[in-house]
C-alpha positions in Angstrom: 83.2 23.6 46.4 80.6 24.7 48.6 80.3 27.5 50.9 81.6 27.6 54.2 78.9 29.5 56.2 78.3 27.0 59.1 81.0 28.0 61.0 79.5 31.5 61.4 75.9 31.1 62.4 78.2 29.3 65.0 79.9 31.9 66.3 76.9 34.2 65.9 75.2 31.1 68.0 77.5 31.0 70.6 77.7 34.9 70.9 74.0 35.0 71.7 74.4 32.0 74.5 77.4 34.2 75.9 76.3 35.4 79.5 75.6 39.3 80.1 75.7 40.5 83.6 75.1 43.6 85.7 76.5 44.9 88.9 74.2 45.0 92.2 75.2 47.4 94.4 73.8 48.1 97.6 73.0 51.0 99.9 76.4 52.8 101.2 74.3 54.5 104.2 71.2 53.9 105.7 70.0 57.2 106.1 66.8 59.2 104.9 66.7 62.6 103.3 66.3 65.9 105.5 63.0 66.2 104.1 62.1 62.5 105.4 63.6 63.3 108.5 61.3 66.6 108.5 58.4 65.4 107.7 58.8 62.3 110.0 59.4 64.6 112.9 57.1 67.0 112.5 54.0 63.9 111.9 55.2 62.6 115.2 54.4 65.9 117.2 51.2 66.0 115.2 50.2 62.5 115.9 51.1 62.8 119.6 49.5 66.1 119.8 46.0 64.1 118.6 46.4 61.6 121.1 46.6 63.9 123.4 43.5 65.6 122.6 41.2 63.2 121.9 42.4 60.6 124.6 44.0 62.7 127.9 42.3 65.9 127.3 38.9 66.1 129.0 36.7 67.3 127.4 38.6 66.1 124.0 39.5 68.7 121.7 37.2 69.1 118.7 39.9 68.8 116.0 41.8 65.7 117.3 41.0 63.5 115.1 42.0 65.4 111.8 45.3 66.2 114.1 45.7 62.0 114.5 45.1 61.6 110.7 47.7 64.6 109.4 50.1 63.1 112.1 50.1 59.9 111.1 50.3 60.6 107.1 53.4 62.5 108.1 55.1 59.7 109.8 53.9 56.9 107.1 55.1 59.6 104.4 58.7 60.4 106.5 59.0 56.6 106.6 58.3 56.1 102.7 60.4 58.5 101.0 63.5 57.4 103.3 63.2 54.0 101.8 63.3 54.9 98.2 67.0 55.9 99.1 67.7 52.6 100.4 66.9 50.2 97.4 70.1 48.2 95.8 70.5 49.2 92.3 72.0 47.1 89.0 74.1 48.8 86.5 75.5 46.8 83.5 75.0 45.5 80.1 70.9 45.7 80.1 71.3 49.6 81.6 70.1 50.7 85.3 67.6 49.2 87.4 66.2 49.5 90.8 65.5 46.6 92.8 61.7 46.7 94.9 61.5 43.9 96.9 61.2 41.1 94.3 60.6 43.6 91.3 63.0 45.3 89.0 62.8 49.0 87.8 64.9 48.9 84.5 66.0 52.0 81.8 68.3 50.6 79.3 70.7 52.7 77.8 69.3 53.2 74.7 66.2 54.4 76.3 68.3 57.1 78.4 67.2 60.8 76.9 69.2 62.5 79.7 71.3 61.9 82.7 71.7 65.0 85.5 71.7 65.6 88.8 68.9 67.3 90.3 68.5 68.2 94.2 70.9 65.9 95.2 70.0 62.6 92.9 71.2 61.7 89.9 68.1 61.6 87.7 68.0 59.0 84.6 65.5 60.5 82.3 62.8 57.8 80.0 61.0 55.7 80.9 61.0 54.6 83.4 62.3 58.0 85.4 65.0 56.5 87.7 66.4 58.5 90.3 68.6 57.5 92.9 70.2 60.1 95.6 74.1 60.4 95.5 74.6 60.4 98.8 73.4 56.9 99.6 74.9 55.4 95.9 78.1 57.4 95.1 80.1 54.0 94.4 76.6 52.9 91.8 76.3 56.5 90.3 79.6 56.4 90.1 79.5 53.6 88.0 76.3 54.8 85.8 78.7 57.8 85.1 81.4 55.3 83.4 79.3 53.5 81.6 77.6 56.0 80.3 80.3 57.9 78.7 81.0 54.6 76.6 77.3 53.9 75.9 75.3 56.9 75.6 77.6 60.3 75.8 74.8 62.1 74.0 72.6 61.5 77.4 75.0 63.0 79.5 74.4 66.1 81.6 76.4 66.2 84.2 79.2 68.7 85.7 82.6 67.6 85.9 82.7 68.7 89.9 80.2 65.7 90.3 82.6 63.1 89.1 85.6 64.8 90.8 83.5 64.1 94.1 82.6 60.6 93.5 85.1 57.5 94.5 87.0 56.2 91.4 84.8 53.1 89.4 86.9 49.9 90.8 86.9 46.6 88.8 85.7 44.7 92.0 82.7 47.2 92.5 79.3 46.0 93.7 78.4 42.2 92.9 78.6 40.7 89.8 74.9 39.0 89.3 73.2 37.4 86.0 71.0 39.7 84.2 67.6 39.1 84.6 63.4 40.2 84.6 64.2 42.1 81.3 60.6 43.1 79.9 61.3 42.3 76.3 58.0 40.9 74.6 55.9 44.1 73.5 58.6 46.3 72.3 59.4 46.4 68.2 62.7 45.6 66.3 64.5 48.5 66.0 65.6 47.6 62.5 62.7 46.7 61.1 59.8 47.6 63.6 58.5 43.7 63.8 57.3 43.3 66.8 58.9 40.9 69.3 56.3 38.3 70.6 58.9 36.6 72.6 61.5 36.9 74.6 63.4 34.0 73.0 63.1 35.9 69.4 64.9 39.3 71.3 68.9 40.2 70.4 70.0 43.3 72.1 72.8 45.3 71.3 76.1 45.2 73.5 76.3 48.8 73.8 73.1 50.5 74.1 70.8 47.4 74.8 68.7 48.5 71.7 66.3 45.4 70.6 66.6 43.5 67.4 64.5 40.8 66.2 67.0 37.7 65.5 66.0 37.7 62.1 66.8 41.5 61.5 69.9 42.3 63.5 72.0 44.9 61.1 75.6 45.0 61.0 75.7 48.3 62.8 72.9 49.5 65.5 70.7 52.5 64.7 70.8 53.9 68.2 75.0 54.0 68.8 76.2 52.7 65.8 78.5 50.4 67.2 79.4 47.0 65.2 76.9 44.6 66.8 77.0 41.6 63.8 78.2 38.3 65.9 77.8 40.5 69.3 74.5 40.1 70.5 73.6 39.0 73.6 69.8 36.4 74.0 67.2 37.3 76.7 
């Protein structure tokens, strides 16, 4: 009798058409950074202080218009580092990414060489650096925390005082939304270092998101070494 292998490259079929998602999780706080706030301020009196000078004084002051251009650097610069605090961020089966208007900042896990907390944000280390301040995402970094421990514990520098502070990851946490803009094409199997030309030719691994060529998916991946034969998810 012949071998019954169809109904496997089924399932491994219909496990690479399963959909993967991420959670979207927005902003808890609109609010900048004292050193925004600072250097907002302190642009404004400089900026005024030019106007001042070169418009309402009489004769105008010599140095006004260097005043005018400091002052208004500050203000744009105040304004600008605020609003990196502000972006929604994803957190799911691809890894982390930050949204930029219509682009996407992504760091899958596997790509994660450390995770700590430095001057108040929680700093994903590879590359891309992500870093996202706690204060504004404690129910996101909150979740990065979780998932990390299950995907990549090796990555994980963080105190125990931080998660202690942070509110408990809930199932019904941010928005569950379809994983998308992953930057596959370019990157190399991690099996056997073929490159992948196209998305459509891409299997990443549950856990880690680590890239496989379809033809050269092992039965165990090389990053976490978790069983990933008939569980990897298509681009």
């Amino acid at each position: 009798m012949p071998e019954r292998k169809q109904p496997k490259k089924r399932k491994q079929k219909a496990a690479d058409k399963q959909p993967h998602t991420e959670r979207r999780f927005q902003p808890e706080a609109l609010q900048t950074t004292k050193i925004a706030v600072g250097a907002g301020m302190l642009g404004a009196l400089v900026l005024g202080a030019g106007v001042y000078e070169q418009w309402l004084r009489d004769p105008p002051f010599k140095y006004s218009p260097y005043l005018i251009v400091v002052g208004a650097l500050g203000v744009v610069g105040g304004l600008m580092h605020g609003d990196l605090a502000r972006f929604p961020v994803r957190v799911g089966d691809a890894g982390v990414a930050i949204e930029n208007g219509t682009e996407l900042k992504r760091l899958a896990w596997c790509d994660m060489q450390r995770i700590h907390v430095d001057r108040g944000a929680l700093v994903l280390e590879g590359d891309p650096l992500l870093k996202l301040a706690i204060s504004t995402h404690r129910a996101a970094v909150s979740w990065i925390l979780k998932e990390a421990v299950e995907r990549v514990p090796q990555a994980l520098d963080v105190k125990a005082n931080l998660v202690e502070s942070l509110p408990q990851p809930q199932e019904n946490a941010g928005t569950r939304v379809p994983i998308e803009m992953l930057q596959i094409a370019g990157r190399h199997c991690a099996s056997s270092q073929k490159p992948i030309a196209f998305e459509r030719d891409a299997r990443l691994c549950p856990v880690c998101a680590q890239v496989y060529h379809k033809e050269h998916v092992p039965k165990s991946c090389v990053t976490c070494g978790s069983q990933i034969t008939g569980r990897t998810f298509a681009v």
